[in-house]
VOGU-3710 file (C-alpha; in Angstrom, 3 decimals, decimal comma):
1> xxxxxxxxxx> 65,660/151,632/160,277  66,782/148,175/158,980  66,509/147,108/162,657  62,832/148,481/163,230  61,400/146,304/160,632  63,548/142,978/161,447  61,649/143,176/164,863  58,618/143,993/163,423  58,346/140,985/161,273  59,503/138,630/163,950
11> xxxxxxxxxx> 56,579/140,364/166,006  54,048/139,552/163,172  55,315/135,790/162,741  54,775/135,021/166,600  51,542/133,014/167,308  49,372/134,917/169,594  48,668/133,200/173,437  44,696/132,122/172,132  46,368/130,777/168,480  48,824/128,062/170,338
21> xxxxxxxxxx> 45,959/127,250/172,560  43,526/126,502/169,216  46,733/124,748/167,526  47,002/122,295/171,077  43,483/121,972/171,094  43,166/120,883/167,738  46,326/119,051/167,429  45,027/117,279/170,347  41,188/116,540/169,345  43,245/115,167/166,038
31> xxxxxxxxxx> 44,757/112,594/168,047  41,623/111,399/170,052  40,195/110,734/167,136  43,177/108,354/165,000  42,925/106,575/168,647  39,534/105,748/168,637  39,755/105,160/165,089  42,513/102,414/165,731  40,278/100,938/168,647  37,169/100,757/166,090
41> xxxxxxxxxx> 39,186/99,372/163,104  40,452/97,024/165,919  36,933/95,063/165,836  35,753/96,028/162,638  36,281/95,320/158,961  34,546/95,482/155,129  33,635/92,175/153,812  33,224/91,891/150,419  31,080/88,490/149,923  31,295/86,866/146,284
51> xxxxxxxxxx> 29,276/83,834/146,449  25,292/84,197/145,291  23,768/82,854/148,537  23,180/86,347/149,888  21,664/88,988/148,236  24,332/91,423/149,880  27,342/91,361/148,219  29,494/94,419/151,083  28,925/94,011/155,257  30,697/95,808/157,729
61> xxxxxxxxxx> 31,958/93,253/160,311  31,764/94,056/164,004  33,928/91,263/166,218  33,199/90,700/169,849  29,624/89,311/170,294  28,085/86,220/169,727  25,250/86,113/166,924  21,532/86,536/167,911  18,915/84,603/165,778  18,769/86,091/162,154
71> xxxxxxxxxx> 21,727/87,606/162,201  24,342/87,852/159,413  27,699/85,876/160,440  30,951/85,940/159,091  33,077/82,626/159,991  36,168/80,773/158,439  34,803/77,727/156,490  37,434/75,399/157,579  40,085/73,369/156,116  38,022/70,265/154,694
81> xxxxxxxxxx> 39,234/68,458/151,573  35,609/69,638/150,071  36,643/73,205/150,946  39,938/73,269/149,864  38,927/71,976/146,522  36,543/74,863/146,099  37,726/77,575/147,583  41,784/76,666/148,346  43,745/75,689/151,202  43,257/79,457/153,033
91> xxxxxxxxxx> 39,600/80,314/151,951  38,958/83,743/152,427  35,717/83,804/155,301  31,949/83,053/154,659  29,013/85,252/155,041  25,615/83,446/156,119  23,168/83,748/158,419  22,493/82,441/162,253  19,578/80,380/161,693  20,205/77,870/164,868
101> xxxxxxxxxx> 21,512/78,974/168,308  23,027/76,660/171,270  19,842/74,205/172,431  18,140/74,827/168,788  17,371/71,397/167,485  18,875/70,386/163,922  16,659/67,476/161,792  16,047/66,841/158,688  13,040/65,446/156,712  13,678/64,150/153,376
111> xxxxxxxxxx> 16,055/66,619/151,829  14,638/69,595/154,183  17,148/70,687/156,868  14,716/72,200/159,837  15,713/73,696/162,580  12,967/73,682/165,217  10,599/72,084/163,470  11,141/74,566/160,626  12,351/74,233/157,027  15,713/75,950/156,592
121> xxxxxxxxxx> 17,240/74,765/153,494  17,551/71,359/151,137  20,038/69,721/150,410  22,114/68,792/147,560  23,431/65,535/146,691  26,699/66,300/144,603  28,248/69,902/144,135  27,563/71,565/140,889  30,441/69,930/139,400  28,980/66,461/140,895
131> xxxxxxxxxx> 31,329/66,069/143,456  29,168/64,653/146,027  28,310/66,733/149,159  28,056/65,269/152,740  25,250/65,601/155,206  25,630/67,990/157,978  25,565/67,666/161,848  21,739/66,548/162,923  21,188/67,201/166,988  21,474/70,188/169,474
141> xxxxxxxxxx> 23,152/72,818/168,629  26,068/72,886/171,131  27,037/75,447/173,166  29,388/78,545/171,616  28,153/77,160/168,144  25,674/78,252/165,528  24,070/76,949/162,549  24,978/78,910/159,730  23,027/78,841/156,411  21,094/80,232/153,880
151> xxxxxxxxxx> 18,324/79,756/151,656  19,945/79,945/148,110  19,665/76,115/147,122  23,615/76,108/146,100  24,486/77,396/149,840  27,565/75,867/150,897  27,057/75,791/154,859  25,686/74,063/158,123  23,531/71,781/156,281  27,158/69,821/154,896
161> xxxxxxxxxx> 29,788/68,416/156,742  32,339/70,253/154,938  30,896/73,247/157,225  29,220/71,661/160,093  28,725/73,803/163,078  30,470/77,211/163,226  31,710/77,745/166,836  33,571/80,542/168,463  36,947/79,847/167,327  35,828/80,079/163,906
171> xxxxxxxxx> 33,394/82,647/164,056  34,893/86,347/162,511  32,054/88,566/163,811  28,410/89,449/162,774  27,582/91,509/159,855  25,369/94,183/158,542  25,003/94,678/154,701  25,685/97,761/153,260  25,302/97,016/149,893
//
């Protein structure tokens, strides 16, 4: 009798033909999606931004494609001496917005940086610690490069030097707030 019931509880622990199936299948449809989870973390990331020039302090970064008009951009600053100062010899990346595309034309008028004939931003003569601030690039925009800015008045962008304009090998991605 000791027998009979050995075999029937290795008879009750065996995994039916249609349960291995659902385990393959779902062991399976588990691994699809950690791979295209690693292929969209691949060219994506969370930005937290902690400067006051944007109202958007969280965007989710999308790599890959170069900014249209308007859009928000996500760039390393550079390694200026102005920038270093600020924001330390590996500054984390900016946040700002595509306001001039290759061709667009960059003037100024007084203080007023315009960008096709229109008012972007002003600028600043000295930091607000009064160390002073250089002005930016003036001219077409070149190709592969935007100009980056804002319209906070303390914007630290295209309209200095320190910034210039962002090309591709500095640009992170475009953004799109989430908070």
């Amino acid at each position: 009798m000791a027998e009979g019931r050995a075999v029937e509880r290795t008879d009750s622990k065996r995994l039916s033909l249609a349960q291995k199936l659902a385990a393959i299948a779902a062991l399976s449809a588990l691994a699809m999606g950690f791979s295209a989870l690693a292929r969209w973390s691949g060219t994506h990331a969370l930005m937290i931004n902690a400067s006051d020039s944007l109202p958007n302090w969280a965007f989710l970064v999308e790599s890959g494609s170069f900014p249209k008009r308007g859009d928000y951009v996500i760039f390393h600053p550079g390694h200026d001496r102005m920038t270093a100062k600020y924001f330390g010899n590996n500054p984390p990346p900016f946040a700002k917005i595509a306001v001039g595309l290759p061709g667009d034309v960059v003037t100024r008028r007084g203080a007023d940086v315009l960008v096709n004939g229109q008012r972007i931003a002003s600028l600043k003569p000295a930091t607000k610690r009064g160390d002073p601030l250089e002005e930016g690039p003036l001219g077409i925009v070149p190709k592969g490069c935007i100009f980056a800015a804002t319209p906070h008045m303390d914007g630290f962008d295209s309209r200095y030097a320190h910034i210039g304009f962002v090309c591709r090998d500095r640009l992170v991605g475009t953004g799109r707030a989430i908070l």
